[in-house]
Backbone as ProteinMPNN parsed JSONL, in Angstrom:
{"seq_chain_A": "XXXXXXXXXXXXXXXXXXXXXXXXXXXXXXXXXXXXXXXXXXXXXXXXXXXXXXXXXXXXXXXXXXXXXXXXXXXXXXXXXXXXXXXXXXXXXXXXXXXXXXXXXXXXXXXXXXXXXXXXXXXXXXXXXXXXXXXXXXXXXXX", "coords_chain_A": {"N_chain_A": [[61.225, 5.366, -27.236], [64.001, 6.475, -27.376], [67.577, 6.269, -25.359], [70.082, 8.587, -24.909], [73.455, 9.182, -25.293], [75.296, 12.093, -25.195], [78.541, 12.824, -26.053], [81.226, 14.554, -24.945], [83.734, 16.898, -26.007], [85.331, 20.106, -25.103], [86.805, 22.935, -25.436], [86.788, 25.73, -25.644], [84.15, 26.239, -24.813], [82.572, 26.166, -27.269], [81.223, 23.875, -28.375], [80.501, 22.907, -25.801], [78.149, 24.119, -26.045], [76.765, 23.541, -28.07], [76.648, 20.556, -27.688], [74.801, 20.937, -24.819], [72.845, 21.973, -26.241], [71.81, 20.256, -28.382], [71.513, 18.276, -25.901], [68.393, 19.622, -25.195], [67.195, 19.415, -27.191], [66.725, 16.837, -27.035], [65.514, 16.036, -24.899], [63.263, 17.74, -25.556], [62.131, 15.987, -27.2], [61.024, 14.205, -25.561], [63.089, 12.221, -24.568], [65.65, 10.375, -22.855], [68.642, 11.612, -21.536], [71.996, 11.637, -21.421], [74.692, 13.641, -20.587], [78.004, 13.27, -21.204], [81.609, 13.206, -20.211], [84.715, 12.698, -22.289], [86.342, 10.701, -20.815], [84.577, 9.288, -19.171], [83.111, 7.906, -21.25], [83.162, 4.532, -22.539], [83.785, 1.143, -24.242], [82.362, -0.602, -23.149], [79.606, 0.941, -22.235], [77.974, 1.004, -24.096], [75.901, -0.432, -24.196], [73.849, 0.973, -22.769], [72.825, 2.74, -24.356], [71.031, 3.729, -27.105], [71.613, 5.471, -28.744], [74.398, 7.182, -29.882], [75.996, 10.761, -29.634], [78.273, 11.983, -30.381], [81.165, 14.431, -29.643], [83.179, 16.966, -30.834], [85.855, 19.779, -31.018], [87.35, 21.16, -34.066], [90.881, 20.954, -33.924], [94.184, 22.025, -33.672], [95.843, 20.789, -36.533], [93.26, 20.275, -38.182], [92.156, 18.352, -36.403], [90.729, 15.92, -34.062], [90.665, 16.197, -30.5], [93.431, 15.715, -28.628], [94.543, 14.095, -25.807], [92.246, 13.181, -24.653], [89.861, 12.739, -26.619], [90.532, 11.094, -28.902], [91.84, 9.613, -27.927], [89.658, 8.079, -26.411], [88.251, 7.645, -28.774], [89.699, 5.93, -30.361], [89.975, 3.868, -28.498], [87.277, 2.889, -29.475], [86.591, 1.976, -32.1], [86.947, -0.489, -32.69], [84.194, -1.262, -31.968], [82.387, -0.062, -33.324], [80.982, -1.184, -35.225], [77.759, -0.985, -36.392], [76.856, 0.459, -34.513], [74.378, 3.566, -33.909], [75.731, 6.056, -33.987], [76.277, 9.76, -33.945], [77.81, 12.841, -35.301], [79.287, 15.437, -34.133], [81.034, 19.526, -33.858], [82.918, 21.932, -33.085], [84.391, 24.494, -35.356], [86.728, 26.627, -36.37], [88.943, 27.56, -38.156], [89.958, 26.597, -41.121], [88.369, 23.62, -43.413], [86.695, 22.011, -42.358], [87.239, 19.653, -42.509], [88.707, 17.924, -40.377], [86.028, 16.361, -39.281], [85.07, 15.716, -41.576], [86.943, 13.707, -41.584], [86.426, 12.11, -39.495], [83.837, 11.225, -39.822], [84.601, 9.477, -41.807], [86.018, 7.536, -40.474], [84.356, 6.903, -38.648], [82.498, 5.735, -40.849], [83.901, 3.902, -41.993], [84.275, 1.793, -40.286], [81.907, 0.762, -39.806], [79.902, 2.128, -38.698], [76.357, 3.021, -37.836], [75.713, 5.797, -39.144], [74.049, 8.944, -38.452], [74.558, 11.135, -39.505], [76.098, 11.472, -42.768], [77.595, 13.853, -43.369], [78.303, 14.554, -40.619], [77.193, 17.505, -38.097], [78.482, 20.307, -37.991], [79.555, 23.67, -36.219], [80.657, 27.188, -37.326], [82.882, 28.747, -34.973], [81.844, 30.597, -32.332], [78.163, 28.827, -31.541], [76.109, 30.11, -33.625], [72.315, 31.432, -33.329], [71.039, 30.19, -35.778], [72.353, 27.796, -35.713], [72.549, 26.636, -32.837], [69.759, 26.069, -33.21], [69.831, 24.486, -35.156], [70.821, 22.068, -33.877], [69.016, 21.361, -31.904], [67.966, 20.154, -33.201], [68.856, 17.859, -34.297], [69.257, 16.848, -31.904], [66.258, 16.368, -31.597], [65.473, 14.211, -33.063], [67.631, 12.435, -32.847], [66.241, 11.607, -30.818], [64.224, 9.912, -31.671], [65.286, 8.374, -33.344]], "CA_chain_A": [[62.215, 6.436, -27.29], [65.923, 6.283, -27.214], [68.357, 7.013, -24.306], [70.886, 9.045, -25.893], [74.405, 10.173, -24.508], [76.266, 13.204, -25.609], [79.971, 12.733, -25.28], [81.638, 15.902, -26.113], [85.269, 17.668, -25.314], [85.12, 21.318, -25.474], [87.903, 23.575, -25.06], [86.28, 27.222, -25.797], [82.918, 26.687, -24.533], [81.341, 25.836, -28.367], [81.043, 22.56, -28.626], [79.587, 22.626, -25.321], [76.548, 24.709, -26.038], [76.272, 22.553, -29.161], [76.402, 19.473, -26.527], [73.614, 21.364, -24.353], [71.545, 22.343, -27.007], [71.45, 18.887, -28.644], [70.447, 17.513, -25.089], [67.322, 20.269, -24.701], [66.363, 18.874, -28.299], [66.446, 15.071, -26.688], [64.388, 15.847, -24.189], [61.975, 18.113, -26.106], [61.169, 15.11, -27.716], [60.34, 13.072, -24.253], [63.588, 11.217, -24.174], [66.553, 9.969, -21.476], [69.952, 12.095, -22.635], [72.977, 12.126, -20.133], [75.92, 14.494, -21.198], [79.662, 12.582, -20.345], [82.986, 13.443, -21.567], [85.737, 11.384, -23.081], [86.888, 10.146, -20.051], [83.609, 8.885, -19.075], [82.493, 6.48, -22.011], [83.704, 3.045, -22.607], [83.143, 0.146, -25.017], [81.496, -0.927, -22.013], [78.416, 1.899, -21.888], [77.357, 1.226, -25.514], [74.317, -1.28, -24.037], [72.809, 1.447, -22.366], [72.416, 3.69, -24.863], [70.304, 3.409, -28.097], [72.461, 6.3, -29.907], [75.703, 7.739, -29.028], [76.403, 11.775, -30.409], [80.425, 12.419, -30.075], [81.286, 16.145, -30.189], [84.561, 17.63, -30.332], [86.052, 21.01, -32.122], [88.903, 20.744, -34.876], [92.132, 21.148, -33.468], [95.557, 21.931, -34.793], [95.622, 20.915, -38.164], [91.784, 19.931, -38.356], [91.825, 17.105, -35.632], [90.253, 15.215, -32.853], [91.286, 16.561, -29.301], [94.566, 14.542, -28.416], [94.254, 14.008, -24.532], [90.974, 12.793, -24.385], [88.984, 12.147, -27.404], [91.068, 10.491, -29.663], [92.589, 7.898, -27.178], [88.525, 7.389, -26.705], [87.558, 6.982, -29.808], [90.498, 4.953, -30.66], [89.76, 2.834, -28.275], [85.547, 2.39, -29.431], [87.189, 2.026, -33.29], [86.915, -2.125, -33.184], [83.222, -1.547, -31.325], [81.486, 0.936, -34.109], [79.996, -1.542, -36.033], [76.5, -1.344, -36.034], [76.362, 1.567, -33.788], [73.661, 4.415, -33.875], [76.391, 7.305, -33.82], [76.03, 11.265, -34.628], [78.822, 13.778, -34.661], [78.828, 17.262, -34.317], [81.706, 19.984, -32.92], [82.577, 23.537, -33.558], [85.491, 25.056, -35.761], [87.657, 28.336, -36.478], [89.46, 27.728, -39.442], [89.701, 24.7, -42.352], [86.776, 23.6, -44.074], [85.816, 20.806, -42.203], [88.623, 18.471, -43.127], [88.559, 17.408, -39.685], [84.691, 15.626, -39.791], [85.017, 14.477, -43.238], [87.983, 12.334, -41.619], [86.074, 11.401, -38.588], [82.808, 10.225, -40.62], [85.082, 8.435, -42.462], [86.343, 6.331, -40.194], [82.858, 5.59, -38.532], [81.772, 4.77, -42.338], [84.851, 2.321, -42.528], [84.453, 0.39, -38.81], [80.515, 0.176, -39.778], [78.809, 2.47, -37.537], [75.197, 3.508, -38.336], [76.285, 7.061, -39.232], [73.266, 9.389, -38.491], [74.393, 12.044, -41.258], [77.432, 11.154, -43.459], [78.58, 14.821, -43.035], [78.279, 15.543, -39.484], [77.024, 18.755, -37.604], [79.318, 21.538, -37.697], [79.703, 25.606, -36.268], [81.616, 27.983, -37.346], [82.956, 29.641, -34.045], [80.479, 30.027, -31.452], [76.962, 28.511, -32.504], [74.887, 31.197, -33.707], [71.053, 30.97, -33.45], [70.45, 29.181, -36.377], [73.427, 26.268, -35.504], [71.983, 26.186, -31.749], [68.611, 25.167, -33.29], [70.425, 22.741, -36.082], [71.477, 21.374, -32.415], [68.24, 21.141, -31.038], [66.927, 19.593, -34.277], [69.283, 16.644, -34.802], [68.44, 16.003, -30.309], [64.61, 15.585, -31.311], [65.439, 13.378, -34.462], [68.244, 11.289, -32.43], [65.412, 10.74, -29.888], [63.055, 8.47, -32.351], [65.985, 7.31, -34.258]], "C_chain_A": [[63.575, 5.909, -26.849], [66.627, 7.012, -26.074], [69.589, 7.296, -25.095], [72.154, 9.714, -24.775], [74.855, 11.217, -25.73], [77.507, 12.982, -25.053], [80.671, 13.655, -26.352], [82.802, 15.92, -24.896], [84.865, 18.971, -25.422], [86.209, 22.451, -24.858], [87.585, 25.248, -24.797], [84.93, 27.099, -25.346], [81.986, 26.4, -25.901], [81.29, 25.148, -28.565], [80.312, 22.117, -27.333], [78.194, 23.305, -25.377], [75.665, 23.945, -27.334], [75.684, 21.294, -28.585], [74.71, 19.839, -25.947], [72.538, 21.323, -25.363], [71.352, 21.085, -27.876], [70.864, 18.198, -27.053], [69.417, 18.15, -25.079], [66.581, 19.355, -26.004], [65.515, 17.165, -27.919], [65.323, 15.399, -25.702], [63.406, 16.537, -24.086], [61.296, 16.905, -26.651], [61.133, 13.482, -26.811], [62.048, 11.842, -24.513], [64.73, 11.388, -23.325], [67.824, 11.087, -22.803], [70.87, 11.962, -20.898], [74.452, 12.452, -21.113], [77.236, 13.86, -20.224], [81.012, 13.511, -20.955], [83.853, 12.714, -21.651], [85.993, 10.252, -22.068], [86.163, 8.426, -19.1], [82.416, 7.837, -19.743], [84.017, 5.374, -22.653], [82.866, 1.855, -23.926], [82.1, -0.47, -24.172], [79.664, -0.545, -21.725], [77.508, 1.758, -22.879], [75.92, 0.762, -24.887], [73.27, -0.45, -23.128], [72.334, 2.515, -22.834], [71.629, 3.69, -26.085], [71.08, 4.099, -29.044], [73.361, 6.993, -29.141], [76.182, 9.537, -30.129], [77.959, 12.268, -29.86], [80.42, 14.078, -30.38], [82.7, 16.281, -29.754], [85.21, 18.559, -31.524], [87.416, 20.635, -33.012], [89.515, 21.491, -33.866], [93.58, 20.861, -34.123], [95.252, 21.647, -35.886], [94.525, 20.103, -38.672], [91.986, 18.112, -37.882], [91.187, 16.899, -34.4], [91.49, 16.185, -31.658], [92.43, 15.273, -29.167], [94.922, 13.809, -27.278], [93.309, 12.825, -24.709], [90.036, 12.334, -25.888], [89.083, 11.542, -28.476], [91.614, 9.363, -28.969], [91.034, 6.744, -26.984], [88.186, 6.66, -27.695], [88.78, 6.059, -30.565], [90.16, 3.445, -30.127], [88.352, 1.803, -28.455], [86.172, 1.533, -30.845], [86.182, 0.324, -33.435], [85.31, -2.527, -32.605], [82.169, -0.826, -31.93], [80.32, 0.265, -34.955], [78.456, -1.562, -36.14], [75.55, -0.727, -35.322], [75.604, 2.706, -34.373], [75.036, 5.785, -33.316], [76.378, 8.543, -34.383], [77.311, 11.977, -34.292], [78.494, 15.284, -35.197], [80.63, 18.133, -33.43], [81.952, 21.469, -34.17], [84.524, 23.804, -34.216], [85.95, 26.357, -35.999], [88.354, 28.845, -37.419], [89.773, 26.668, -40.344], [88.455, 25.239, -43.3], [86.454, 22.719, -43.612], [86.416, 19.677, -41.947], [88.61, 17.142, -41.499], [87.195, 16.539, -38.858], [84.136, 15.464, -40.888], [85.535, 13.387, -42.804], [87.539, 11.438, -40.746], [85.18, 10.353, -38.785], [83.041, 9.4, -41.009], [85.264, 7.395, -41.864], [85.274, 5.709, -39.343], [82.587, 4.497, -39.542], [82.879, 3.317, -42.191], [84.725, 1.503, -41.32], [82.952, 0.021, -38.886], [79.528, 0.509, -39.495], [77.407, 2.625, -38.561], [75.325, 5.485, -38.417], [75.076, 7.968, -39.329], [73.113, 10.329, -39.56], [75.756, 11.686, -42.002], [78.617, 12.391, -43.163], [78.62, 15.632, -41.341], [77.637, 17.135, -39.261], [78.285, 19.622, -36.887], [79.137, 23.148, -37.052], [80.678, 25.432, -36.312], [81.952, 28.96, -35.677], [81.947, 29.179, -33.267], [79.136, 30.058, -32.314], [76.003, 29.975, -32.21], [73.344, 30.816, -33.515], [70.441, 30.006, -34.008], [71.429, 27.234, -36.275], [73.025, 25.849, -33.933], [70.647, 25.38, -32.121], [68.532, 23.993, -34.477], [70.625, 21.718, -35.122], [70.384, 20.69, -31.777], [67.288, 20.1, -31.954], [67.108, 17.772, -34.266], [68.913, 15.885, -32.93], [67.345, 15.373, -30.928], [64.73, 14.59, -32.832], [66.668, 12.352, -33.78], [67.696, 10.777, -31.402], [64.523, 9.6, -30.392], [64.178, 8.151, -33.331], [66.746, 5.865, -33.928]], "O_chain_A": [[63.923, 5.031, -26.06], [66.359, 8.186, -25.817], [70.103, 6.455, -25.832], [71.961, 10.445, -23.804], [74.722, 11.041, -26.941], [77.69, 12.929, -23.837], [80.768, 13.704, -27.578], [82.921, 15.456, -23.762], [83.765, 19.026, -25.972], [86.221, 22.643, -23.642], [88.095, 25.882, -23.873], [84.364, 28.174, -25.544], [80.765, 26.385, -25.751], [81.239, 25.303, -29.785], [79.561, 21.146, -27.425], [77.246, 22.912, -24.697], [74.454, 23.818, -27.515], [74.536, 20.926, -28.834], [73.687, 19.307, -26.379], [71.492, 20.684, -25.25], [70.135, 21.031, -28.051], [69.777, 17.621, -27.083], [68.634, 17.226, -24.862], [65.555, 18.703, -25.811], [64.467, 16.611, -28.252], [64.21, 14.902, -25.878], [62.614, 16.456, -23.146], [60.073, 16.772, -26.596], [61.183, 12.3, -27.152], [61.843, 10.631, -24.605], [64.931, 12.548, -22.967], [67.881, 11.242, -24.023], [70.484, 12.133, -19.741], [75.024, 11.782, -21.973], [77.405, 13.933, -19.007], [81.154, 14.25, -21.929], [83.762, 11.782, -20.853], [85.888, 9.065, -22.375], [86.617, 7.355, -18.695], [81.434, 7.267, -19.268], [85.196, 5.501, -22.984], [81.698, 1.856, -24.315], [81.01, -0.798, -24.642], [78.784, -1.272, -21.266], [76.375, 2.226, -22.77], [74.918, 1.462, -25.036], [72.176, -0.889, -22.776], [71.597, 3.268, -22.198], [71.136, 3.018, -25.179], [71.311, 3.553, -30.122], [73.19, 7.353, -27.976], [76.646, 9.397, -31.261], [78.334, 12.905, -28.876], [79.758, 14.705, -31.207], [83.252, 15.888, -28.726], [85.149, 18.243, -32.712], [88.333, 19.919, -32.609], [89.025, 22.356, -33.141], [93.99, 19.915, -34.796], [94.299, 22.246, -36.383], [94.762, 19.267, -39.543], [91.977, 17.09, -38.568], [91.134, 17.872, -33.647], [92.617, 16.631, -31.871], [92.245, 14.119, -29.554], [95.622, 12.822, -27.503], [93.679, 11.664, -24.886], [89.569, 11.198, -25.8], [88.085, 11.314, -29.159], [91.795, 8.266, -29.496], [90.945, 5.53, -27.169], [87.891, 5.465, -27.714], [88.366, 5.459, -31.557], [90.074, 2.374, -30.728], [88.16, 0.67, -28.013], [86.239, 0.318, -30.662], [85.139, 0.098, -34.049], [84.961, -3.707, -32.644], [81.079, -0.799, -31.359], [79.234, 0.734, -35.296], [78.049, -2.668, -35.785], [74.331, -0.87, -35.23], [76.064, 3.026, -35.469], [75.001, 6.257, -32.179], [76.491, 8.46, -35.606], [77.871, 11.805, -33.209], [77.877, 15.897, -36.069], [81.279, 17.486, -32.608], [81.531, 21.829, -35.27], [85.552, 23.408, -33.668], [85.165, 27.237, -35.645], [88.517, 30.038, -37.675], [89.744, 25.592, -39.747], [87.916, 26.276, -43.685], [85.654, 22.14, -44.348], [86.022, 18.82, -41.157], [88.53, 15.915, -41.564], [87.476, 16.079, -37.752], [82.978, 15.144, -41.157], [85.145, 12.274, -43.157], [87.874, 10.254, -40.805], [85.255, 9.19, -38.389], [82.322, 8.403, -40.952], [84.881, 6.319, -42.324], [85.122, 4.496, -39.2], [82.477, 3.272, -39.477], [82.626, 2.116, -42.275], [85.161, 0.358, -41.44], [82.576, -0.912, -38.176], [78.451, -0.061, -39.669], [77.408, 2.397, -39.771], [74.89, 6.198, -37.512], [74.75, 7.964, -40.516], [72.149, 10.481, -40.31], [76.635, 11.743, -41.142], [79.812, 12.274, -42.892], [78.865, 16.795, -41.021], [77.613, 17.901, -40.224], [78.8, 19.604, -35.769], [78.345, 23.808, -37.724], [81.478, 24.576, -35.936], [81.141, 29.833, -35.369], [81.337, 28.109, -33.258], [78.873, 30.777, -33.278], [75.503, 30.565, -31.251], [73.193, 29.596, -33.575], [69.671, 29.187, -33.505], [71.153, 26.089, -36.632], [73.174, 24.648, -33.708], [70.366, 24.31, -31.58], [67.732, 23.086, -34.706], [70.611, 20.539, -35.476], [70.564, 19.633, -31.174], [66.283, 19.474, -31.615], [66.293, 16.849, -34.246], [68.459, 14.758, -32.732], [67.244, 14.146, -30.947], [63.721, 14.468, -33.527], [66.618, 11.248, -34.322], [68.164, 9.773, -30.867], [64.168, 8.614, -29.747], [63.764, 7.519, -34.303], [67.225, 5.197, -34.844]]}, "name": "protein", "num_of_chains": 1, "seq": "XXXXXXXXXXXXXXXXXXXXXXXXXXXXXXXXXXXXXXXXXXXXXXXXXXXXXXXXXXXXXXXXXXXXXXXXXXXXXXXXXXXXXXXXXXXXXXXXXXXXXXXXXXXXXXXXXXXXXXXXXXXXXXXXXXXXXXXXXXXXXXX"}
């Protein structure tokens, strides 16, 4: 089994219950999860994790948080290759635009991209997007 972080931002509270409810999934299916946030992972942390799930909600005109999770993942960018990474975060208005662009640039630095289109909610996660949450945990625990 895989030790898995969650590294999420969350500004409204939905992206962290997305966060949560992806860890209950990890450790329904018997494995290590520890929840960080931006500030908190490093190119550094990758070797102790088997898979890394990023979360963070569009913002402004369907982007990455600007503080915190874009200076992160800027700085992983030249360290993706090869990586076991999932993304997921919650939106309000777009279509998405903002984890089409993110996937993308996993796809282009190399990572191992768990779904091409990411896990999205609309707003806060309803029932069935809490247990899309809990699904992709027990499937990023044996992946």
């Amino acid at each position: 089994m895989n030790k898995v972080a969650i590294v999420y931002w969350s500004g409204t509270g939905n992206t962290k219950i997305m966060a949560e409810c992806i860890a209950e999934g990890v450790k329904a299916a018997g494995a290590e999860v520890e929840l960080l946030n931006p500030t908190e992972f490093s190119d550094a942390r990758w070797r102790e994790f088997g898979v890394v799930a990023f979360g963070c909600p569009a913002m402004g005109a369907e982007q990455l948080e600007e503080e915190e999770v874009e200076p992160m993942f800027e700085g992983l960018t030249g360290t993706l290759s090869g990586k076991k990474i999932a993304l997921f975060g919650s939106y309000g208005w777009g279509d998405g635009q903002w984890m089409r662009d993110w996937c993308a640039r996993c796809d282009d630095a190399g990572a191992n991209l768990y779904d091409a289109e990411g896990l999205m909610a609309h707003e806060t996660p309803d029932d069935a997007a809490q247990e899309a949450c809990r699904e992709l945990g027990r499937k990023l625990a044996a992946w």
